[in-house]
N, C-alpha and C positions, 0 to 999 in steps of 0.2 A: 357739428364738431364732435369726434370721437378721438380716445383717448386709451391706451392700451399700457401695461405693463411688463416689461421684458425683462427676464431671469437672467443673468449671467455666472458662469464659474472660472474661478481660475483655470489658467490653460498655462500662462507661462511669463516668468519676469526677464524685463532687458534692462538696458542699464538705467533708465531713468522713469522706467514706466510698467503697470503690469499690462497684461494682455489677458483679456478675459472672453472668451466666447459663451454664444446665446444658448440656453436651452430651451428649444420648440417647447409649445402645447404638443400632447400628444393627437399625432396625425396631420399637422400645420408645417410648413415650410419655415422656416426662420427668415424673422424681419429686417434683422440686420446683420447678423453674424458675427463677425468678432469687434472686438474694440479696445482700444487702449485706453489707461487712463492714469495720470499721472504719479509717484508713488506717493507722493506729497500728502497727496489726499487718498491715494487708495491704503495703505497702510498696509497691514498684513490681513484685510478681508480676500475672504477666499469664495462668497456671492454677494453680489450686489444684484440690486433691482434698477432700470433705468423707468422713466412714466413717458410715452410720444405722445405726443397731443394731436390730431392731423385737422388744420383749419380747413376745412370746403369752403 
């Protein structure tokens, strides 16, 4: 089981959600790319961290 953490910044609000995309390690692909998240709980953060877990 390995376990990573993922950077995101604002990119842009819609009407009930922000949209935040990933920012690679440098010289890495990005894992997931953008993501929404609701404003409820995103609030006015402008990075958030996600943690994946990946079960083998």
């Amino acid at each position: 089981m390995s376990s990573v953490v993922v950077n995101f910044e604002f990119e842009k609000e819609t009407k009930n959600s922000v949209r935040y995309k990933e920012v690679p390690e440098e010289g890495k692909a990005p894992i997931v790319g953008s993501i929404y998240v609701q404003k409820w709980f995103a609030g006015s953060s402008k990075n958030i961290a996600i943690s994946i877990e990946k079960k083998d």
